[in-house]
mmCIF file of the N, C-alpha and C atoms, coordinates in Angstrom:
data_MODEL
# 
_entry.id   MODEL 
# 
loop_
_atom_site.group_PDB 
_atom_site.id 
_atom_site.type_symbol 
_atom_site.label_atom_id 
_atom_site.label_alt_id 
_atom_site.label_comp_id 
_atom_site.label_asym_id 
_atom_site.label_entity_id 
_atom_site.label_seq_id 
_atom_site.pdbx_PDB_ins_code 
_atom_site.Cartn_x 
_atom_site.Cartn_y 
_atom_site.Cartn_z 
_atom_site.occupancy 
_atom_site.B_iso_or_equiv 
_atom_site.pdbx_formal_charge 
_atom_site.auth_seq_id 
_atom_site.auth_comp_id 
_atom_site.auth_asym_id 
_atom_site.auth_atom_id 
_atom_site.pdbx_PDB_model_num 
ATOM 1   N N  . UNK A 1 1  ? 117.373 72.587 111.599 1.00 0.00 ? 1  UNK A N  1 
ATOM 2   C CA . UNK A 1 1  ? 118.274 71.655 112.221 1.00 0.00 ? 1  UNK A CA 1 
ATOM 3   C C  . UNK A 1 1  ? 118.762 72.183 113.569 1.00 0.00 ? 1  UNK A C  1 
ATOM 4   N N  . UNK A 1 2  ? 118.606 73.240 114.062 1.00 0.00 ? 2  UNK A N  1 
ATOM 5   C CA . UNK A 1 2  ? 119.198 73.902 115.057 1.00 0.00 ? 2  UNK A CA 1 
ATOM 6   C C  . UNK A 1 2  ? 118.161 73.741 116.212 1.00 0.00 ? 2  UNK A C  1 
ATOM 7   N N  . UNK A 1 3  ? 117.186 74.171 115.516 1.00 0.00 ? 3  UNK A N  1 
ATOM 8   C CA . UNK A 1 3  ? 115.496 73.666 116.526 1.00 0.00 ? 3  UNK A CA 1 
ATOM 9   C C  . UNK A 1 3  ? 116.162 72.343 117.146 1.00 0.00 ? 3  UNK A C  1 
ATOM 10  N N  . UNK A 1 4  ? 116.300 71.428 116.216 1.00 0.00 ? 4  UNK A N  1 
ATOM 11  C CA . UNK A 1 4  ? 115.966 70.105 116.785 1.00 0.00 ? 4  UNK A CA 1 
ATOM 12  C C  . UNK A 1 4  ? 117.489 69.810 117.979 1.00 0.00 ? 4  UNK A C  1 
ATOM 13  N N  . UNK A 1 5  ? 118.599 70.618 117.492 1.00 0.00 ? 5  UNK A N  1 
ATOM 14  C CA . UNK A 1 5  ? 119.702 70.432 118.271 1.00 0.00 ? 5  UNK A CA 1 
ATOM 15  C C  . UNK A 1 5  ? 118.964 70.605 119.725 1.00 0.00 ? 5  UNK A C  1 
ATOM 16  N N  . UNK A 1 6  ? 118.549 72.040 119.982 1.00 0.00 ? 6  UNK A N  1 
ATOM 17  C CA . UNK A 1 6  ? 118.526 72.521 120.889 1.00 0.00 ? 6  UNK A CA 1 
ATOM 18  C C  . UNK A 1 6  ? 117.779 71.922 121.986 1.00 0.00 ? 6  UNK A C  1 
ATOM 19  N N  . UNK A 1 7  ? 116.245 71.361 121.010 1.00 0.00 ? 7  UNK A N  1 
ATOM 20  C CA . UNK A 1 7  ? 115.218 70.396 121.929 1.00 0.00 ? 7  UNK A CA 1 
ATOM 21  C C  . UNK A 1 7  ? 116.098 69.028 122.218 1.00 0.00 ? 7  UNK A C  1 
ATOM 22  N N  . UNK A 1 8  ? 116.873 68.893 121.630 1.00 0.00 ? 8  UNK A N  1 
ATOM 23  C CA . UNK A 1 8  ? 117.486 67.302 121.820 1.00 0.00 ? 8  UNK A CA 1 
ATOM 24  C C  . UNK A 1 8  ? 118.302 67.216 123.040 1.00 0.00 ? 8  UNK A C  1 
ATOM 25  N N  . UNK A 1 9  ? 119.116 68.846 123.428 1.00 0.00 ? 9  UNK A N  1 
ATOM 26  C CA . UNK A 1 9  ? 119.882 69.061 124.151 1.00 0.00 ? 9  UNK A CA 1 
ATOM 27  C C  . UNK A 1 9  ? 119.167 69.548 125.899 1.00 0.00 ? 9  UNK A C  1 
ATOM 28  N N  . UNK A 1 10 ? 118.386 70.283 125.748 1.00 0.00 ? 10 UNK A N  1 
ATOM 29  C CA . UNK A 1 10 ? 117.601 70.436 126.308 1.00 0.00 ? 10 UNK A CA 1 
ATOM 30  C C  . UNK A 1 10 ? 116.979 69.994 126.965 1.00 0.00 ? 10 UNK A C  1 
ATOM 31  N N  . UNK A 1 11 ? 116.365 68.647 126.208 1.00 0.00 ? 11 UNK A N  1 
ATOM 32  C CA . UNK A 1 11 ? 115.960 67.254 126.527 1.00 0.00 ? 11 UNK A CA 1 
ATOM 33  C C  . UNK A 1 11 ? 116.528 66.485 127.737 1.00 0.00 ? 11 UNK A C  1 
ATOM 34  N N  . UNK A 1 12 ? 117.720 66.489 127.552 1.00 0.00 ? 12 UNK A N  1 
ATOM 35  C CA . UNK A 1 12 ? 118.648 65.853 128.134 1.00 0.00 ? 12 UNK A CA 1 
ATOM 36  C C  . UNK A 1 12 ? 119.134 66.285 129.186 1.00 0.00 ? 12 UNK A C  1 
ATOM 37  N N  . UNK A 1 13 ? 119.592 67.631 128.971 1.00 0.00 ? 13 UNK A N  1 
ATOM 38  C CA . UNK A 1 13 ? 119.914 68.247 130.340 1.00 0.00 ? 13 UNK A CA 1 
ATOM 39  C C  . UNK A 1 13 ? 118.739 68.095 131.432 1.00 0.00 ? 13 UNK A C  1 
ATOM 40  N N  . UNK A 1 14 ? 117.546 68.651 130.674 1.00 0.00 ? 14 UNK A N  1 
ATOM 41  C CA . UNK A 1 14 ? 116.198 68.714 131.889 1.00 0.00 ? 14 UNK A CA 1 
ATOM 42  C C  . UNK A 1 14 ? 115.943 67.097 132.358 1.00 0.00 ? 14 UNK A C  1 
ATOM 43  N N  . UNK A 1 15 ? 116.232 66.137 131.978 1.00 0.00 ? 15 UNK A N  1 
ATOM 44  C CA . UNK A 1 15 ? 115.679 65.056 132.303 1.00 0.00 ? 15 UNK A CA 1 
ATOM 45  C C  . UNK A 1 15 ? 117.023 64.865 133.734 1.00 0.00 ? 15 UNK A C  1 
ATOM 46  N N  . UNK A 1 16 ? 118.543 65.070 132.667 1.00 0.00 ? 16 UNK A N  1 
ATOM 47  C CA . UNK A 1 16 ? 119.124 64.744 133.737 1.00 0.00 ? 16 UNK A CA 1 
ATOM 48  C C  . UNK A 1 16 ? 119.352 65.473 135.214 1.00 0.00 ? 16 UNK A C  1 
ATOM 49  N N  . UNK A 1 17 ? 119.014 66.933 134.759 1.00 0.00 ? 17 UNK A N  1 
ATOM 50  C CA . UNK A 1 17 ? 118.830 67.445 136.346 1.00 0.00 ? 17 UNK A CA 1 
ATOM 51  C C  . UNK A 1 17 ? 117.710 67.111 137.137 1.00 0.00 ? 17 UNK A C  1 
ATOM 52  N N  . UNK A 1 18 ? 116.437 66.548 136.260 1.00 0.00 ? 18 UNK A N  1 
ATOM 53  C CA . UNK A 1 18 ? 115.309 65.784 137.268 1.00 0.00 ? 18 UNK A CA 1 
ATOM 54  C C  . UNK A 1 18 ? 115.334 64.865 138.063 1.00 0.00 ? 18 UNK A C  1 
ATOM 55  N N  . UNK A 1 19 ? 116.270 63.744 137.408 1.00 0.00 ? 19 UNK A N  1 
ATOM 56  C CA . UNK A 1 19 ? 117.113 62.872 138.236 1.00 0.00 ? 19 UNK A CA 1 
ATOM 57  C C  . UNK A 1 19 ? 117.731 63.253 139.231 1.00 0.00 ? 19 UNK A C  1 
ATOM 58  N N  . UNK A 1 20 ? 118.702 64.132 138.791 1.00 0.00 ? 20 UNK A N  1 
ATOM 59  C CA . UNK A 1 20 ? 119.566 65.067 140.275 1.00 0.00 ? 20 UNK A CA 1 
ATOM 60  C C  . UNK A 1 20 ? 119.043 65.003 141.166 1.00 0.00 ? 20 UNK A C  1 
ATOM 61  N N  . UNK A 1 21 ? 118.127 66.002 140.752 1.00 0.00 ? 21 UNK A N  1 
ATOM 62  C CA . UNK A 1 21 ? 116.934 66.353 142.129 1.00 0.00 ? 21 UNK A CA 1 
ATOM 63  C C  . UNK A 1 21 ? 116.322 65.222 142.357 1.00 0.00 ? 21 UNK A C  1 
ATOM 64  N N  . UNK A 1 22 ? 115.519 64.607 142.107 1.00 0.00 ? 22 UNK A N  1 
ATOM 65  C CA . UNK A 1 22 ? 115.279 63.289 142.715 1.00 0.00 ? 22 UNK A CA 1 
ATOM 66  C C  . UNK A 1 22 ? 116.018 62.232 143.595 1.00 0.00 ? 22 UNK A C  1 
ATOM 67  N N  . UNK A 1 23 ? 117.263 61.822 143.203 1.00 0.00 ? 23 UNK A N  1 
ATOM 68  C CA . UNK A 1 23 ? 118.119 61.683 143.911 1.00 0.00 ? 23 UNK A CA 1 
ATOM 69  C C  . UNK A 1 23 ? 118.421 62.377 145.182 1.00 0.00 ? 23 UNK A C  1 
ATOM 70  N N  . UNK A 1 24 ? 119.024 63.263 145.088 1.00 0.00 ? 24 UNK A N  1 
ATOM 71  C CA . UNK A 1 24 ? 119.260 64.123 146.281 1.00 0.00 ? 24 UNK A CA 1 
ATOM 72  C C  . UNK A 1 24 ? 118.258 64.747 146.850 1.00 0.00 ? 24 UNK A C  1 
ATOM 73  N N  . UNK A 1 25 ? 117.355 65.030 146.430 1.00 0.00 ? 25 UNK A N  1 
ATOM 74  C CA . UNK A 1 25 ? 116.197 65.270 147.099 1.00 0.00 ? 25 UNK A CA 1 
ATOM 75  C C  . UNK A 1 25 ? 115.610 64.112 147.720 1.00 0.00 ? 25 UNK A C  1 
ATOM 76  N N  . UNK A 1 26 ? 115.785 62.707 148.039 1.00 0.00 ? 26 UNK A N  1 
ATOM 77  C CA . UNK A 1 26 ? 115.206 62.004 148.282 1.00 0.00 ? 26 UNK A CA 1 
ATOM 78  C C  . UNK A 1 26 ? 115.593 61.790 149.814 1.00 0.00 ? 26 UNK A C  1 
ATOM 79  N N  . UNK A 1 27 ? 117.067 62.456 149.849 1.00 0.00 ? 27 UNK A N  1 
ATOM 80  C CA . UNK A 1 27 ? 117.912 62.406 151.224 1.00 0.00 ? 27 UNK A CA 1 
ATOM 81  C C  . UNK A 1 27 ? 116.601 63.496 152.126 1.00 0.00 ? 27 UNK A C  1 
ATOM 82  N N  . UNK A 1 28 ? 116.115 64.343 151.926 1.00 0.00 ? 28 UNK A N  1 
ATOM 83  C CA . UNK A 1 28 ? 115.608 65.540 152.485 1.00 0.00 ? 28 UNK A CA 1 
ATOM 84  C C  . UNK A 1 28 ? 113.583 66.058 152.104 1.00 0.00 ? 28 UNK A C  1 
ATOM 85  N N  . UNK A 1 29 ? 113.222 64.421 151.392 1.00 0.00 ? 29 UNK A N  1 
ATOM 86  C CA . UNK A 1 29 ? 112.254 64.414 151.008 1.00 0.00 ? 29 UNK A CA 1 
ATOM 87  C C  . UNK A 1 29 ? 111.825 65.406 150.116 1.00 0.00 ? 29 UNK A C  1 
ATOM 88  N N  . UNK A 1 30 ? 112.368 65.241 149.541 1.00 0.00 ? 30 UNK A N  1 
ATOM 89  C CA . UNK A 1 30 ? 111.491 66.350 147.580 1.00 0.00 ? 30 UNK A CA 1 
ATOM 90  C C  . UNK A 1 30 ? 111.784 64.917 146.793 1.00 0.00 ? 30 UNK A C  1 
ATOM 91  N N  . UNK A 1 31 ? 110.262 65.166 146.157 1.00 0.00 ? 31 UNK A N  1 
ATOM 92  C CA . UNK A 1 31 ? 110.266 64.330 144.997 1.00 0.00 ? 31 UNK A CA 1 
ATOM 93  C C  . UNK A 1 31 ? 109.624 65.337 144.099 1.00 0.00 ? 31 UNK A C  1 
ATOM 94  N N  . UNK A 1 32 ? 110.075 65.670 142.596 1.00 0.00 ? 32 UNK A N  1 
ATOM 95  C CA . UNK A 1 32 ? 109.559 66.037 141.655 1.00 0.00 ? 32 UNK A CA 1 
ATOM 96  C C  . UNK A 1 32 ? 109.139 64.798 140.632 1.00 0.00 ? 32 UNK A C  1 
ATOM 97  N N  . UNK A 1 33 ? 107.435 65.124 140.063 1.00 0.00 ? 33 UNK A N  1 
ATOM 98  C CA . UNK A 1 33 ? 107.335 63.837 139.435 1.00 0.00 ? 33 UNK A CA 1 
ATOM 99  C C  . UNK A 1 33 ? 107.820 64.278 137.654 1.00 0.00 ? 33 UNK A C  1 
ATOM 100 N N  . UNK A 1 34 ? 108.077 63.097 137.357 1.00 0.00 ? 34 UNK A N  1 
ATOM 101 C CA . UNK A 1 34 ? 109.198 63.389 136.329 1.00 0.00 ? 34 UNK A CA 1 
ATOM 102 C C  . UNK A 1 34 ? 107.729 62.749 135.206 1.00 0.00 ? 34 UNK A C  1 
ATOM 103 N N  . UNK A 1 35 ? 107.193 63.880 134.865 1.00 0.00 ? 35 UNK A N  1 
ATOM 104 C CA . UNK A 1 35 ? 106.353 63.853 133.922 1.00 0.00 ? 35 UNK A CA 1 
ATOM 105 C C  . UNK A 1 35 ? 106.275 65.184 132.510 1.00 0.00 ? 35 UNK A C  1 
ATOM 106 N N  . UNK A 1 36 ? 105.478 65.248 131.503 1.00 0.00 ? 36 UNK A N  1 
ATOM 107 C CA . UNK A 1 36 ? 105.787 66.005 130.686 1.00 0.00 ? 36 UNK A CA 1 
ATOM 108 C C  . UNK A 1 36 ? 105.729 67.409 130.592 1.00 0.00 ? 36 UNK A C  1 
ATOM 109 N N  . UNK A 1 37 ? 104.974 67.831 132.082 1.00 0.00 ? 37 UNK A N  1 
ATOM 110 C CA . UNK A 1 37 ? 105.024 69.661 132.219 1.00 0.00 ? 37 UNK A CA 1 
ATOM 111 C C  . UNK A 1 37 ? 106.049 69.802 133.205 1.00 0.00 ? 37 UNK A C  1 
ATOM 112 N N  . UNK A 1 38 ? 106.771 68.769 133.820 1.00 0.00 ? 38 UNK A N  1 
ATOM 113 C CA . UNK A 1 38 ? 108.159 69.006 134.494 1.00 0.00 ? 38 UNK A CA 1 
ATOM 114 C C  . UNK A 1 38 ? 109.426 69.227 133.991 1.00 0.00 ? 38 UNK A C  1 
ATOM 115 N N  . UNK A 1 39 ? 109.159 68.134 132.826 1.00 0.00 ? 39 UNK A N  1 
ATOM 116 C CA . UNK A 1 39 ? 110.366 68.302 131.969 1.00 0.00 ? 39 UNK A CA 1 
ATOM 117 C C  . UNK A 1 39 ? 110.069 69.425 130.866 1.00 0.00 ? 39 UNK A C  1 
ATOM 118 N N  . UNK A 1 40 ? 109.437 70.017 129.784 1.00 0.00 ? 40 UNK A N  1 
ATOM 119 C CA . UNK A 1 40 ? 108.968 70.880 129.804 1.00 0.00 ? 40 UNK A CA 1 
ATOM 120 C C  . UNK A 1 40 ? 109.618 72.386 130.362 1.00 0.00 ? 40 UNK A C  1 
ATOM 121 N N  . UNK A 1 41 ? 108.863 72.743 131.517 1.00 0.00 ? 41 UNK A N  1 
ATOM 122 C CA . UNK A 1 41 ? 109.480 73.686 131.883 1.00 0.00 ? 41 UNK A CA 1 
ATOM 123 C C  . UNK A 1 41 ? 110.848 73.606 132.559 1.00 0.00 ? 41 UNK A C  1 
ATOM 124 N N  . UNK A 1 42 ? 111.164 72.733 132.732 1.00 0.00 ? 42 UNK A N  1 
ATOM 125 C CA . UNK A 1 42 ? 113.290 72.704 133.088 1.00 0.00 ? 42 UNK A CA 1 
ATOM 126 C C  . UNK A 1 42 ? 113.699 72.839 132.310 1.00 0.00 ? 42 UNK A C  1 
ATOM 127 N N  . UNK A 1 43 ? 112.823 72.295 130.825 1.00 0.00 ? 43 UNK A N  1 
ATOM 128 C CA . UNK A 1 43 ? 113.848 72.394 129.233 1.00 0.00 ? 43 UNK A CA 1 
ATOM 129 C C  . UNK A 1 43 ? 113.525 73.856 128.947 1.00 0.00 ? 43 UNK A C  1 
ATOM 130 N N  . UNK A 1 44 ? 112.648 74.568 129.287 1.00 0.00 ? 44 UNK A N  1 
ATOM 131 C CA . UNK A 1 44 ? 112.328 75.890 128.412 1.00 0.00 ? 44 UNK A CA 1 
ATOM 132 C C  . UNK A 1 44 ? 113.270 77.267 129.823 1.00 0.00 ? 44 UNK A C  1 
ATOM 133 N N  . UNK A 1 45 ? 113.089 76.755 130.942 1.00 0.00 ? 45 UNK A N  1 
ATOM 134 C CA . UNK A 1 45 ? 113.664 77.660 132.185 1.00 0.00 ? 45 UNK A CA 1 
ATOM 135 C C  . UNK A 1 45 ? 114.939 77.377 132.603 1.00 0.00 ? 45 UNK A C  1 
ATOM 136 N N  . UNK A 1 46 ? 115.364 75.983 132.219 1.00 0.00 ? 46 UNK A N  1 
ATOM 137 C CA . UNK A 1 46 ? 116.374 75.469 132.837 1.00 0.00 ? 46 UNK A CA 1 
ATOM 138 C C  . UNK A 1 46 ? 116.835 75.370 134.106 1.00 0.00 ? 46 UNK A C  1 
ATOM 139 N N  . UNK A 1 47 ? 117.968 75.670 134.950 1.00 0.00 ? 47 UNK A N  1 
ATOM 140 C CA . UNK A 1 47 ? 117.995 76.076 136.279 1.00 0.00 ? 47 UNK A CA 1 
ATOM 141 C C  . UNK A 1 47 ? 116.993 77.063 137.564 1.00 0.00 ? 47 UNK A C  1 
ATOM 142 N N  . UNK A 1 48 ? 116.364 77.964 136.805 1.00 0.00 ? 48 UNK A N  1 
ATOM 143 C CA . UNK A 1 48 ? 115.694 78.726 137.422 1.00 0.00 ? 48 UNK A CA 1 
ATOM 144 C C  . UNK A 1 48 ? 113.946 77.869 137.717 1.00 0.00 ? 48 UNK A C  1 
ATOM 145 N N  . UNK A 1 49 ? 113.934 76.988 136.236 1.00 0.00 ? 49 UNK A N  1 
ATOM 146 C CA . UNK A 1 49 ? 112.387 76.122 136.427 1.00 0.00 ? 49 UNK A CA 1 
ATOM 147 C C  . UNK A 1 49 ? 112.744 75.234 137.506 1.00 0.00 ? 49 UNK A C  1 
ATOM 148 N N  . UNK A 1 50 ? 114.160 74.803 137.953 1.00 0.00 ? 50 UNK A N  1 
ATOM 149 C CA . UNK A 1 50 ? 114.147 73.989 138.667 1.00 0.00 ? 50 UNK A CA 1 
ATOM 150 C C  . UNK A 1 50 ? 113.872 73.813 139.951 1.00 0.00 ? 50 UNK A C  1 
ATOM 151 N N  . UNK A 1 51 ? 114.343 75.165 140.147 1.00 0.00 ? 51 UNK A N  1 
ATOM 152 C CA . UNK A 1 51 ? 114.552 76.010 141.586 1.00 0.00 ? 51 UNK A CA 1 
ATOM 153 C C  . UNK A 1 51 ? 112.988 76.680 141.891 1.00 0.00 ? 51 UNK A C  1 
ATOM 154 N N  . UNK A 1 52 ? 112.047 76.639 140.882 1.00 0.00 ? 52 UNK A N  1 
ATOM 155 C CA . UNK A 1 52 ? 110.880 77.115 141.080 1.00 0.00 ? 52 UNK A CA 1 
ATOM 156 C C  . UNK A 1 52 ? 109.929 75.312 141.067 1.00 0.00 ? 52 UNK A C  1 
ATOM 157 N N  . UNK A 1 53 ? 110.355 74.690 140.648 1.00 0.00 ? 53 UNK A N  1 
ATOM 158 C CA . UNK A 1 53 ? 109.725 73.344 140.641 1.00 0.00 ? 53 UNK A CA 1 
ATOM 159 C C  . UNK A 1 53 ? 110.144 72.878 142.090 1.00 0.00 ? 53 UNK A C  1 
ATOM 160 N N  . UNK A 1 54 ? 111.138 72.846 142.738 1.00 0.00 ? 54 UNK A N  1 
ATOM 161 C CA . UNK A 1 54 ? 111.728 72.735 143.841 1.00 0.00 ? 54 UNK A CA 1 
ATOM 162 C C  . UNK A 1 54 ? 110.606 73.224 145.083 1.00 0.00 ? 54 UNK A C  1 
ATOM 163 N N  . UNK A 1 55 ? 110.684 74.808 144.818 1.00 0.00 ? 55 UNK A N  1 
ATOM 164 C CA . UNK A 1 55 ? 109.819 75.224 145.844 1.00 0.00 ? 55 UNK A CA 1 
ATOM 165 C C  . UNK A 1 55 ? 108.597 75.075 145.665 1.00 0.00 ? 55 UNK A C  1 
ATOM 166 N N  . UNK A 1 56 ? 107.906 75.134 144.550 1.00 0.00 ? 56 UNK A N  1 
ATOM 167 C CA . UNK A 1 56 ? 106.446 74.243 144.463 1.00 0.00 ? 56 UNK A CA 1 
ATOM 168 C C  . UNK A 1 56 ? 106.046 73.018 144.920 1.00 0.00 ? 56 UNK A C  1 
ATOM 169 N N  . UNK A 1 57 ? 107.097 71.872 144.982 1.00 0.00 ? 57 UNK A N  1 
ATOM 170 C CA . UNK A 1 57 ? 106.710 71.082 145.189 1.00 0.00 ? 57 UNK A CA 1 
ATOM 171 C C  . UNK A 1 57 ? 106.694 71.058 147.088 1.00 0.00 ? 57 UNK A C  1 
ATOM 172 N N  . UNK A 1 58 ? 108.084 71.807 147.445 1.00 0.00 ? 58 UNK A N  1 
ATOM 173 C CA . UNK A 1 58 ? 107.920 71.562 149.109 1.00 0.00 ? 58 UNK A CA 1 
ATOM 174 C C  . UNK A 1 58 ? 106.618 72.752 149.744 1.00 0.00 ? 58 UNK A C  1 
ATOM 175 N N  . UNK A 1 59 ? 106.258 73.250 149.333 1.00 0.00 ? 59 UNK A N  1 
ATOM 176 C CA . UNK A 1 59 ? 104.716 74.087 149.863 1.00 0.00 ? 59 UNK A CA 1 
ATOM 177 C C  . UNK A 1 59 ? 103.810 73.285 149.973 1.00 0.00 ? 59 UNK A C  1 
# 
């Protein structure tokens, strides 16, 4: 039951900081595409996948 907390939570956070970034990134052109190895690694890295999804995508 704790598994599933965590993916549920996880879930959620990573989707909603993809949005973030999308949003505000849209002012400064970053788009991350909000597909299942994006969300994925934001849910397993969290802040740090983001910040590495970030600079992957502007290279």
């Amino acid at each position: 039951m704790k598994i599933v907390k965590w993916v549920i939570k996880s879930l959620v956070i990573s989707l909603v900081l993809l949005f973030i970034i999308n949003f505000v990134g849209s002012y400064i052109n970053i788009n991350i595409p909000v597909n299942i190895i994006t969300i994925i690694t934001i849910m397993i890295l969290r802040l740090p996948g983001a910040i590495a999804l970030i600079i992957l995508f502007l290279i």
